[in-house]
C-alpha positions as a printed NumPy array, in Angstrom:
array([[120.648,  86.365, 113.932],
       [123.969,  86.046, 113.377],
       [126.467,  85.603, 116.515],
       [128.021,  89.414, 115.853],
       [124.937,  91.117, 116.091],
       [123.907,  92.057, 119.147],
       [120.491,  94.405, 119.101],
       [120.217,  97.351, 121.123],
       [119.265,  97.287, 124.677],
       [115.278,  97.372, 124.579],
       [113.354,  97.566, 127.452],
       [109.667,  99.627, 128.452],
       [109.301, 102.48 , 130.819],
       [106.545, 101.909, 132.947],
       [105.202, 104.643, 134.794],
       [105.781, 104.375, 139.102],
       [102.167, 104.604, 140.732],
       [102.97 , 108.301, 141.85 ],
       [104.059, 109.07 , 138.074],
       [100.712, 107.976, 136.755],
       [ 98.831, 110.157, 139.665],
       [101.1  , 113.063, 138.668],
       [100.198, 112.786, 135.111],
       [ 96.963, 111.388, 135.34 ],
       [ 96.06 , 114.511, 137.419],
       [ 97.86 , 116.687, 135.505],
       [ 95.801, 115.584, 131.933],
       [ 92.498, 115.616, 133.767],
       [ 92.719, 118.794, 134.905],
       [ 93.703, 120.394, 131.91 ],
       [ 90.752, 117.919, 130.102],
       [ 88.351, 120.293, 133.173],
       [ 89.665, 123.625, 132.022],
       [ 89.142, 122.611, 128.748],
       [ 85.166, 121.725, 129.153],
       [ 85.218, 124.451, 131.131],
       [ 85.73 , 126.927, 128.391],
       [ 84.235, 125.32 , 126.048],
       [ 80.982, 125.729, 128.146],
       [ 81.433, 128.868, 128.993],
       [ 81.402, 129.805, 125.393],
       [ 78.076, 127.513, 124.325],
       [ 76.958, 129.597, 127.507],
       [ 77.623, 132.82 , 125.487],
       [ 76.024, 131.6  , 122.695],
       [ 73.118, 129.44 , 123.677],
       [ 71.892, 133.027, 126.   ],
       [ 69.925, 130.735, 128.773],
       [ 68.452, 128.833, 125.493],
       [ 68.523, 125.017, 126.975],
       [ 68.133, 123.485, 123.958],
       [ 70.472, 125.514, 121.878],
       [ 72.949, 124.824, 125.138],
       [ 72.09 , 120.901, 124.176],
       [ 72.321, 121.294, 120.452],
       [ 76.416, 122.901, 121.031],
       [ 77.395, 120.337, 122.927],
       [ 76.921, 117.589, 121.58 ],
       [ 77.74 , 118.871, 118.31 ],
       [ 81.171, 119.604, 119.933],
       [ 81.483, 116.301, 121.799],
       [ 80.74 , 114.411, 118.322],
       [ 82.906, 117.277, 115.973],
       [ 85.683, 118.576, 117.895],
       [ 87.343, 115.01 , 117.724],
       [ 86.997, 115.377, 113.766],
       [ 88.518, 118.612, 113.399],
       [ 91.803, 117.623, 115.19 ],
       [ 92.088, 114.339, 113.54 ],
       [ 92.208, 116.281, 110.484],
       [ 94.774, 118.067, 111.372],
       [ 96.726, 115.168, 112.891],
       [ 96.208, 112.739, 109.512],
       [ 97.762, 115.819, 107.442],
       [100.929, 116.737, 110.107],
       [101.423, 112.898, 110.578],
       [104.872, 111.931, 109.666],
       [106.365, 108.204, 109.452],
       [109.245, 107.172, 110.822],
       [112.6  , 108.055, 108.556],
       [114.889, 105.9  , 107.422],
       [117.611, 106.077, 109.452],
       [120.986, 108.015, 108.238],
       [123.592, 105.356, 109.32 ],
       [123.493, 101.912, 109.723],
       [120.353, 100.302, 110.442],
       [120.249,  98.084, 113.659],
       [117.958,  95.327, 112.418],
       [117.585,  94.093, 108.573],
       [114.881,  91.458, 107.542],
       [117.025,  88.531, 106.274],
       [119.224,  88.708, 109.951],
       [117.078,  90.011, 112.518],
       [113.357,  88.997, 111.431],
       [110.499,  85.968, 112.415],
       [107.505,  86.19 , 110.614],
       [104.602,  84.046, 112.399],
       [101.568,  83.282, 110.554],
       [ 98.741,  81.012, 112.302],
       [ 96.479,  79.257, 110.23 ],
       [ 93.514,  76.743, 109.587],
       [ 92.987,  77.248, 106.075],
       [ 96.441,  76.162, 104.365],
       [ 94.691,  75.263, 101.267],
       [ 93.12 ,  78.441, 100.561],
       [ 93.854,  80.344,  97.888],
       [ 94.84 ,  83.739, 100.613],
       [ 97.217,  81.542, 102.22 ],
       [ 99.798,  80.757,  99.117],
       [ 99.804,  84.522,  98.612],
       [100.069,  85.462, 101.918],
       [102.995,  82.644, 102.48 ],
       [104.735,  83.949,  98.856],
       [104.169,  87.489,  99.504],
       [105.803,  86.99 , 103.113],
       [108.638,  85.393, 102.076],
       [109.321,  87.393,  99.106],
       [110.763,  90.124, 101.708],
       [113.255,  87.939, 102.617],
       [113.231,  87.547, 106.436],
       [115.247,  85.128, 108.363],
       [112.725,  82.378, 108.83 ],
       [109.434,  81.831, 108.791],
       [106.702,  80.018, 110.851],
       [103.11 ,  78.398, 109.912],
       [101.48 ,  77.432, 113.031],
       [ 98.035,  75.247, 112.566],
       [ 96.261,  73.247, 114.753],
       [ 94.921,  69.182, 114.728],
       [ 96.724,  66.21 , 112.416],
       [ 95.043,  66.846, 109.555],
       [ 95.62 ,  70.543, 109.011],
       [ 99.484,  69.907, 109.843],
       [ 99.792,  67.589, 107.436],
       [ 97.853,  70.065, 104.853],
       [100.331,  72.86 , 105.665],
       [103.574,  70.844, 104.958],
       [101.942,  70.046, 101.755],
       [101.171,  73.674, 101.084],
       [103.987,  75.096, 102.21 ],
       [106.804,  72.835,  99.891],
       [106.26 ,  74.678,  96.45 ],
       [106.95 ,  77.843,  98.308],
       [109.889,  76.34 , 100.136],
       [111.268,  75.363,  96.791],
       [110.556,  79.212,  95.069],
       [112.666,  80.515,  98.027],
       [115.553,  78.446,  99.385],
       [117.048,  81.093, 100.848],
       [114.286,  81.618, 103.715],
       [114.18 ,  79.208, 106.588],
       [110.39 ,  77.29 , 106.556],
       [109.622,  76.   , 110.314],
       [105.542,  74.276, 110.394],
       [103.971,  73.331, 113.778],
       [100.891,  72.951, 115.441],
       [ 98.703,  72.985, 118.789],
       [ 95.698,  70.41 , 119.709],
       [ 93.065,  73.319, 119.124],
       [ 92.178,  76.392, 116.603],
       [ 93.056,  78.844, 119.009],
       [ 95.31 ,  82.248, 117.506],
       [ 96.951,  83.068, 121.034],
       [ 97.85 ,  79.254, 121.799],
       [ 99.093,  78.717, 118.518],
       [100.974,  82.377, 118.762],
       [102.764,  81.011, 122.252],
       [103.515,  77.77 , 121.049],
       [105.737,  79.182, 118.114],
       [108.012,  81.595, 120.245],
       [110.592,  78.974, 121.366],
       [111.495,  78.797, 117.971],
       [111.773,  82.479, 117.277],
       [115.483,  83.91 , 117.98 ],
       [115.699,  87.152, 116.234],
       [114.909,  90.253, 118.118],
       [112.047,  91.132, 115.532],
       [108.666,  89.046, 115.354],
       [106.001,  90.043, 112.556],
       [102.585,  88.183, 113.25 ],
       [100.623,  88.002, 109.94 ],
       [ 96.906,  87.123, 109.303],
       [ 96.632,  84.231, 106.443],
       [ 94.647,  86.055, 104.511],
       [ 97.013,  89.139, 104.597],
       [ 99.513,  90.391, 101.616],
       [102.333,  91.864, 101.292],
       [101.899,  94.154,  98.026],
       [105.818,  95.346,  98.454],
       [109.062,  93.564,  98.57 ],
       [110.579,  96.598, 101.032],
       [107.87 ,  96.234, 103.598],
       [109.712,  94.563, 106.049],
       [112.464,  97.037, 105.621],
       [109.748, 100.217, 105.908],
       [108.434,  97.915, 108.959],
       [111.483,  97.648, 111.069],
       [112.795, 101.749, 110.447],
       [110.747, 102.597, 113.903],
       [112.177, 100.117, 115.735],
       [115.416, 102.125, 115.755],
       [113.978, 104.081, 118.645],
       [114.187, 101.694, 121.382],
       [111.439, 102.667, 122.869],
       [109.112, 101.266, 120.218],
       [107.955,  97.805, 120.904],
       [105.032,  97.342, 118.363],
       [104.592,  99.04 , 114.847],
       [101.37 ,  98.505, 113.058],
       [100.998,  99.247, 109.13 ],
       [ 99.451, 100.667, 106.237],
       [ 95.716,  98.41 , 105.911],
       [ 93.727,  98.065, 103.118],
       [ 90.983,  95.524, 101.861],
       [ 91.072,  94.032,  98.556],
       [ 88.384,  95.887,  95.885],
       [ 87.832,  92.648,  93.769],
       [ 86.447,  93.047,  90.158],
       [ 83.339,  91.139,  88.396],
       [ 81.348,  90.791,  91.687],
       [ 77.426,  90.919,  91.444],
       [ 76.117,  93.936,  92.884],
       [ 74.916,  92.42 ,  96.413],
       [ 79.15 ,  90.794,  97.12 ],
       [ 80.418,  94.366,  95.837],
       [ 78.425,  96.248,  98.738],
       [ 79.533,  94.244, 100.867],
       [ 82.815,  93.967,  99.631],
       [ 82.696,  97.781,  99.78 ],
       [ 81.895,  97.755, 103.517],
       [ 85.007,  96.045, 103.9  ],
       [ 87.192,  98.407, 102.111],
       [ 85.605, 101.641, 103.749],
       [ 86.15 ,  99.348, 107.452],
       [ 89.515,  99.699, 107.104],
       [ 90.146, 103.013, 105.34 ],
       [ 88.214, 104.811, 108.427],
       [ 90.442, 103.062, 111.016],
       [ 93.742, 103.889, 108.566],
       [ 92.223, 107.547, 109.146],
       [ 92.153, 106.761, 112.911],
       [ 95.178, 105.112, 113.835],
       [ 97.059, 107.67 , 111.467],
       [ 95.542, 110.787, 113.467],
       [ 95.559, 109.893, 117.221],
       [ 99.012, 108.175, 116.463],
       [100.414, 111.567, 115.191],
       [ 98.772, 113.779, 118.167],
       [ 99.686, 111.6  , 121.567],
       [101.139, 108.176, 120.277],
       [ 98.043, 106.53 , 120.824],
       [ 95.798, 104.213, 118.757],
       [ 92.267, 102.13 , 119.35 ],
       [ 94.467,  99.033, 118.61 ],
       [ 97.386,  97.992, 116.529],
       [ 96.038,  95.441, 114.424],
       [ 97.146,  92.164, 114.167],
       [ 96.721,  91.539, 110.398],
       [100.527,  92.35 , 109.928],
       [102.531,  93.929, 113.166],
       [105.952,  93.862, 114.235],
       [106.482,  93.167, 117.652],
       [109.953,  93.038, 119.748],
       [110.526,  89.352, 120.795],
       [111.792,  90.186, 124.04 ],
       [108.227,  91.104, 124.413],
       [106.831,  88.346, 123.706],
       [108.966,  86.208, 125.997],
       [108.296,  87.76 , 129.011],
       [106.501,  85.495, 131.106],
       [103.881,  88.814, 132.418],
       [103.148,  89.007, 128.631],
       [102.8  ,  85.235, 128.38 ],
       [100.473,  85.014, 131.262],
       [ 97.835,  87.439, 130.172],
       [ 98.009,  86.736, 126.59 ],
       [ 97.073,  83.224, 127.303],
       [ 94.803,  83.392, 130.025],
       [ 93.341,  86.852, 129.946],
       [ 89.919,  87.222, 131.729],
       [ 87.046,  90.123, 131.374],
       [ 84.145,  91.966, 133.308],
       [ 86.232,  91.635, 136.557],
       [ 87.731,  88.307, 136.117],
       [ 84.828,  86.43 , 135.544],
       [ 84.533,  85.789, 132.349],
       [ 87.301,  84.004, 129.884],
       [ 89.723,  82.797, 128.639],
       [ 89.407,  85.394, 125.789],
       [ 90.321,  83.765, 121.995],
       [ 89.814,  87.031, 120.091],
       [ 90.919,  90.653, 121.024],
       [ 94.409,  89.372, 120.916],
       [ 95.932,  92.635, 119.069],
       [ 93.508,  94.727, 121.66 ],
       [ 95.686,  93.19 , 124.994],
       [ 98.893,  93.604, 122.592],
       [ 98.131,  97.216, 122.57 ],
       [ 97.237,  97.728, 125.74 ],
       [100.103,  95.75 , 127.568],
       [102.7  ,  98.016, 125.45 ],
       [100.725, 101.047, 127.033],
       [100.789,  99.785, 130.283],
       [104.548,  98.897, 130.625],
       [106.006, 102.024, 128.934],
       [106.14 , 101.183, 125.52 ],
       [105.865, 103.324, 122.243],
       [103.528, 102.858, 119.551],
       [104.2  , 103.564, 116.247],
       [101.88 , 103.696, 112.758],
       [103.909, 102.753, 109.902],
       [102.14 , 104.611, 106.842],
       [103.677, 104.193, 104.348],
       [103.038, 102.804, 100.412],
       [106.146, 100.177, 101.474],
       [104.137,  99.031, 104.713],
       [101.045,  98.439, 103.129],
       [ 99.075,  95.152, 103.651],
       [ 96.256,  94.357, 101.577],
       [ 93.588,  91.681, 103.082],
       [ 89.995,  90.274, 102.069],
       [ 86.808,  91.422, 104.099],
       [ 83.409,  91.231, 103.012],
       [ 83.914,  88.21 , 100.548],
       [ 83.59 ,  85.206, 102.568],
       [ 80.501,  82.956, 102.049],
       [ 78.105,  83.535, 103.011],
       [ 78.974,  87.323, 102.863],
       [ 76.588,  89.013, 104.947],
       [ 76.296,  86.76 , 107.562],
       [ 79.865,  86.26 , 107.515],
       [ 81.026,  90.05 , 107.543],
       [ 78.216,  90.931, 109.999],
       [ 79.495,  88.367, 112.208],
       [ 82.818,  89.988, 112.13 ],
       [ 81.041,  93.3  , 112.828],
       [ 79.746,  92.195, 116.024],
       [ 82.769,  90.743, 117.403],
       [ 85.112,  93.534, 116.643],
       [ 81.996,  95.987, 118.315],
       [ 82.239,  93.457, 121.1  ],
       [ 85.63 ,  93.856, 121.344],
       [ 85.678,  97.521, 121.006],
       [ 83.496,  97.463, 124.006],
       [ 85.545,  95.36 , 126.283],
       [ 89.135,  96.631, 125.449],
       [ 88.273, 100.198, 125.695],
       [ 86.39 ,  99.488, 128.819],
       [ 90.068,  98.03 , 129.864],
       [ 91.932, 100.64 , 128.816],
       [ 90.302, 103.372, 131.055],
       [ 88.742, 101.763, 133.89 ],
       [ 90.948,  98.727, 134.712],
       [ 94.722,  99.51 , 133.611],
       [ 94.731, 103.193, 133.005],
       [ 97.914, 104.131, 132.014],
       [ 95.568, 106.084, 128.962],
       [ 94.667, 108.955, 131.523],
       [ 98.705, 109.412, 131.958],
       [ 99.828, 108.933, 128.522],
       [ 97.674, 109.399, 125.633],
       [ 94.967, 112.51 , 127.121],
       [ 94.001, 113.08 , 124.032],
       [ 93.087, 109.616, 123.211],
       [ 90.752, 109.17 , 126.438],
       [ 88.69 , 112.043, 124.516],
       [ 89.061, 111.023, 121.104],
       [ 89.182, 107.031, 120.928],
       [ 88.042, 105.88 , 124.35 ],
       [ 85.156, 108.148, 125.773],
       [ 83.747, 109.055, 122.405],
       [ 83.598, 105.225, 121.69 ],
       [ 80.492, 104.963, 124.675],
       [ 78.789, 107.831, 122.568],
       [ 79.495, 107.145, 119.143],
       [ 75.921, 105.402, 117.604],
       [ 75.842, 107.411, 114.676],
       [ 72.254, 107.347, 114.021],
       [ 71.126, 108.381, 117.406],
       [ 73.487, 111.224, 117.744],
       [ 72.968, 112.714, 114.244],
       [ 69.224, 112.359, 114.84 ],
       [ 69.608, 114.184, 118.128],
       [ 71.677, 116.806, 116.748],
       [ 68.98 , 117.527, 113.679],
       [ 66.179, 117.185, 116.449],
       [ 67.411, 119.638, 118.758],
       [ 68.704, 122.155, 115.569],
       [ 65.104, 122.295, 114.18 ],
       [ 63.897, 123.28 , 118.222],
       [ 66.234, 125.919, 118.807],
       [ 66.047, 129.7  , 117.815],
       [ 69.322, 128.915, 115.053],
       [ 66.665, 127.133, 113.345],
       [ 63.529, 129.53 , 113.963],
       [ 65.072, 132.319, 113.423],
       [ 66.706, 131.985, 110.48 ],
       [ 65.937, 133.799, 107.382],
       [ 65.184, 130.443, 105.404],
       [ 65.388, 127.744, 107.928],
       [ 65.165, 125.094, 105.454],
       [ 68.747, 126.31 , 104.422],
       [ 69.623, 126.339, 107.88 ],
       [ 68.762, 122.636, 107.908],
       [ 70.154, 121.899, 104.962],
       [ 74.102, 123.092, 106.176],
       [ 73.667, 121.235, 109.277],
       [ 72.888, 117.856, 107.156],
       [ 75.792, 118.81 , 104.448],
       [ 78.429, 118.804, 107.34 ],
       [ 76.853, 115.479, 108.56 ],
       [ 77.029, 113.948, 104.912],
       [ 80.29 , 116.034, 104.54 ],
       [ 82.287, 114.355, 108.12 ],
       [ 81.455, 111.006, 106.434],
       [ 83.016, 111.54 , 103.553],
       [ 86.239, 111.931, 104.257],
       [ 87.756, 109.255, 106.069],
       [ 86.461, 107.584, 102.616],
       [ 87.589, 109.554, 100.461],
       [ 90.462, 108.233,  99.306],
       [ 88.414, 104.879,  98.516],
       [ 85.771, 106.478,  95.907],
       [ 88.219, 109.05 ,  94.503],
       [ 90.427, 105.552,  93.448],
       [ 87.071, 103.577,  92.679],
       [ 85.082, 106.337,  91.319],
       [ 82.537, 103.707,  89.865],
       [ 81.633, 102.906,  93.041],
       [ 80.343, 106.414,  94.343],
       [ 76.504, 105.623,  93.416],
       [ 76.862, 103.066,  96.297],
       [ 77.675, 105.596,  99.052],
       [ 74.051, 106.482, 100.002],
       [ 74.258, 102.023, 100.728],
       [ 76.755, 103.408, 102.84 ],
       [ 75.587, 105.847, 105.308],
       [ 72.658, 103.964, 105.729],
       [ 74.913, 100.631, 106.596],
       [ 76.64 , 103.438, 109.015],
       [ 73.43 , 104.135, 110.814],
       [ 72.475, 100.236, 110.814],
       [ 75.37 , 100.05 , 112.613],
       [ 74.501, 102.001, 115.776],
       [ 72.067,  98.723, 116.068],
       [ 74.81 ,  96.118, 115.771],
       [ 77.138,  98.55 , 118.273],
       [ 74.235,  98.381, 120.651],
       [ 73.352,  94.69 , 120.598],
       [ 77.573,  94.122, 120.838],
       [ 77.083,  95.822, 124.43 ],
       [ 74.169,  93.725, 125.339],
       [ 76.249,  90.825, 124.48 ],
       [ 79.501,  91.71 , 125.418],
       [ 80.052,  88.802, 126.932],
       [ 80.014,  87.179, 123.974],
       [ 83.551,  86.301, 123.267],
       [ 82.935,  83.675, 120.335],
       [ 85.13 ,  83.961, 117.193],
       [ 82.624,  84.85 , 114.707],
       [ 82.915,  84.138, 111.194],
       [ 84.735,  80.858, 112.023],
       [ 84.099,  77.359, 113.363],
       [ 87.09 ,  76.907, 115.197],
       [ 86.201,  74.537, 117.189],
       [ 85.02 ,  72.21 , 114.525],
       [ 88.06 ,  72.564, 112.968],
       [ 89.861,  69.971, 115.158],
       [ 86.907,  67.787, 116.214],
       [ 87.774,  64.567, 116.261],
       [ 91.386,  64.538, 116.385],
       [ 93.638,  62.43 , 119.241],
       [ 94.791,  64.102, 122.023],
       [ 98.339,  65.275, 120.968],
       [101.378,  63.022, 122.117],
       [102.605,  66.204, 123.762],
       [106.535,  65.39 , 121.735],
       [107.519,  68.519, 119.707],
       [110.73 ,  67.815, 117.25 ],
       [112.941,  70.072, 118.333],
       [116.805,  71.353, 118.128],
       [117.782,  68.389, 120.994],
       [115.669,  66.116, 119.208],
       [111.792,  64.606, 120.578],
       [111.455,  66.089, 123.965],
       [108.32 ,  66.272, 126.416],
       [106.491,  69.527, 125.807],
       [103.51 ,  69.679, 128.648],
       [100.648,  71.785, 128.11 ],
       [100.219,  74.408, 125.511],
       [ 99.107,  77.137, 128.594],
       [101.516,  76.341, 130.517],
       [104.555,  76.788, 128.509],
       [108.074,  76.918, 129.903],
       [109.593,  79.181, 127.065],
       [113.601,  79.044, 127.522],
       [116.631,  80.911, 125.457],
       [115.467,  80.799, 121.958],
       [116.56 ,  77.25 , 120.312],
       [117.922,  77.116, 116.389],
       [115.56 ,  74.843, 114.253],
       [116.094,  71.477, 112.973],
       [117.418,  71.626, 109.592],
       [115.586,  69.124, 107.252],
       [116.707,  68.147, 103.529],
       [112.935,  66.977, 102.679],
       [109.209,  67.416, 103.973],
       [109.075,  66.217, 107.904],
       [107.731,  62.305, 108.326],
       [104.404,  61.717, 108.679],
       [103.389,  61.462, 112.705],
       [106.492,  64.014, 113.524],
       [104.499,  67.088, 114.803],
       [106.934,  70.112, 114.102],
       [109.228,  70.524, 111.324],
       [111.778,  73.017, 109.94 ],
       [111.616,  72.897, 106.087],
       [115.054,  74.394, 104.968],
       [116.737,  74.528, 101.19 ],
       [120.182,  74.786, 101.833]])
């Protein structure tokens, strides 16, 4: 950041206690008058018929959610460009943090190149152990030599752990903007840190997520391409999500941490610090939690008064691999459950611990976080067909066969279209959809064994802590800007002003333990 530029006063607005009862109040009543009518209408139409009554609402509670989010995909607008001067530019006012513990993989050169073909001011690889630091500096050099123009800075922590490694790294980070990125996350456009940073002119924003989508690869047997399918329709139903409920209220399940942009300030504030590092679960019993790190990002920008924003747009879009690793289904399963588990906790969080939904996002508490309790797909849709075929609608009609028949169209018809846009680009694809819906309804299972074991706060899909077995206990010296100073425990940083980097002509010496890698 150069010494002229001086960002634009950020800070959150937090609601006061009696703000959030006025609000909170406010939203639930209007939530009552709105149950209110819509009962007195299934009323009307059910005539004393209980399970017609039944059959209405829940096809409401399960359909009225839909409906809006149609119409808030289709009036969803992203943030514009901004008519004068832009406040912050990539190459002055930009970090990009990516933790790894796979430096040699094949994701991680594209993700590095792809990262630092958008020219930001520096970037930082953050591993973990000896032996993956020296990996990365060795990865990272042909890179460093394809763009001399973008500041390289490699570290590491004693253990595979993403919010350690994440705290470790912002001492180093002194521009206002901070993009965390995935390693196995790419950058398909060399504008999308400029279409990133566009709703950060409102200073009010302090996270923006982007525009996800998994990787379709070609020449897969039939068994990797379903499940490389899975992945791709994952992400395309919470692109339909985030996009909707982000339009409607400013409120999202979670902004994911594949590729966000964060305000720095945000990050150093020691509140932030504390609970990212240390944040507990099921009334402070259980924890440290690893994963559900973009989950507390979310919810701590809720909580103290900042916006969220949804970048979609074909400049902001990220492309990542899901449903590939080896071995696929146990690995993508494994992912499956821990982002169910994690849906479980977080949400839990959101409306029963912190709150601040109930004032600020009303229509979320319907649509993302009470709906999320209800939502096993196969139990719901087998209740809805159940109680359809017992009421008079069903009886009554003049061929109830075709009755049934429209009610299990809309079904197949409400699942189609947060996919659509994936089989109308993959069109070959579209004989595996039945694979599909029935993967859906398998999921209610995995959903409900998540809440069994929601305590379960492993990182599946990854050994992490193999990853560093063995290694010495770090030296606790960290090369920095004043040269080798003492650094203390990785929890328990002390983050002060953001520092400058060491500027290094050639690859750090072996046993150093942080390193800026810089072409003049």
């Amino acid at each position: 950041m150069s010494p002229t530029h001086i960002p634009p006063t950020q800070k959150g607005n937090p609601l006061s206690p009696l703000s959030w009862l006025k609000q909170a109040s406010f939203n639930i009543l209007c939530m009552g008058l709105v149950v209110g009518f819509i009962h007195s209408g299934i009323k009307n139409l059910s005539k004393g018929e209980k399970v017609l009554y039944y059959f209405l609402a829940l096809f409401i509670w399960r359909y009225l959610r839909f409906c809006i989010n149609i119409i808030g995909f289709w009036t969803y607008k992203a943030a514009p460009m901004p008519k004068s001067n832009a406040n912050y530019h990539p190459g002055r006012d930009v970090t990009v943090v990516i933790p790894t513990v796979d430096p040699l993989g094949v994701d991680f050169h594209e993700c590095l190149t792809s990262c630092a073909r958008n020219g930001p001011r520096k970037i930082i690889i953050v591993t973990a152990g000896e032996d993956l630091y020296e990996k990365t500096l060795g990865a990272v050099a042909p890179v460093m030599e394809e763009f001399p123009l973008v500041n390289f800075l490699v570290t590491r922590t004693e253990i595979a752990n993403k919010r350690k490694q994440v705290a470790h790294v912002i001492r180093y980070i002194n521009t206002p903007i901070t993009v965390l990125v995935d390693d196995h996350v790419f950058w398909n456009s060399p504008d999308l840190l400029k279409s990133l940073l566009v709703p950060f002119e409102d200073n009010q924003v302090g996270i923006v997520g982007t525009n996800k989508r998994v990787r379709r690869l070609e020449g897969l047997s039939v068994w990797r391409r379903f499940w490389n399918m899975l992945g791709c329709l994952y992400l395309d139903r919470h692109n339909f999500e985030i996009r909707a409920t982000n339009a409607i209220d400013g409120g999202v399940f979670v902004v994911s941490g594949r590729t966000v942009g964060i305000r720095t300030c945000i990050l150093e504030d020691k509140q932030f610090q504390a609970g990212y590092l240390h944040e507990m679960f099921f009334f402070g019993l259980l924890g440290p939690l690893n994963p559900d790190d973009d989950n507390y990002i979310a919810r701590y920008m809720v909580t103290n008064g900042w916006k969220l924003r949804i970048q979609y747009t074909n400049d902001a879009e990220i492309e990542t691999t899901v449903g590939v690793g080896e071995p696929v289904h146990t690995k993508f399963l494994g992912q499956c459950r821990r982002w169910a588990r994690s849906t479980w906790r977080s949400n839990a969080s959101s409306l029963f611990t912190e709150g601040t939904v109930w004032a600020t996002q009303p229509y979320c508490v319907y649509a993302v976080y009470l709906t999320s309790f209800t939502n096993f797909a196969l139990f719901t849709d087998a209740a809805l067909v159940y109680l359809f075929t017992q009421s008079s609608w069903y009886f009554d009609a003049a061929e109830p066969k075709y009755a049934l028949a429209a009610l299990l169209s809309w079904i197949i018809f409400t699942k189609t279209i947060k996919v659509f846009r994936y089989f109308s680009t993959y069109p070959q694809d579209i004989w595996l959809f039945p694979a599909y819906v029935l993967f859906a309804y398998f999921h209610s299972f995995i959903k409900l064994w998540a809440l069994l074991t929601f305590y379960d706060h492993a990182w599946s899909g990854r050994n992490l802590a193999a990853l560093t077995k063995g290694e010495k206990k770090d030296d606790g010296k960290e090369l920095s800007p004043q040269g080798l100073c003492d650094d203390g425990d990785i929890s328990d940083l002390d983050i002060g002003p953001s520092e400058s980097p060491v500027l290094l002509k050639t690859m750090a010496p072996k046993g150093s333990q942080s390193a800026t890698i810089t072409k003049a």
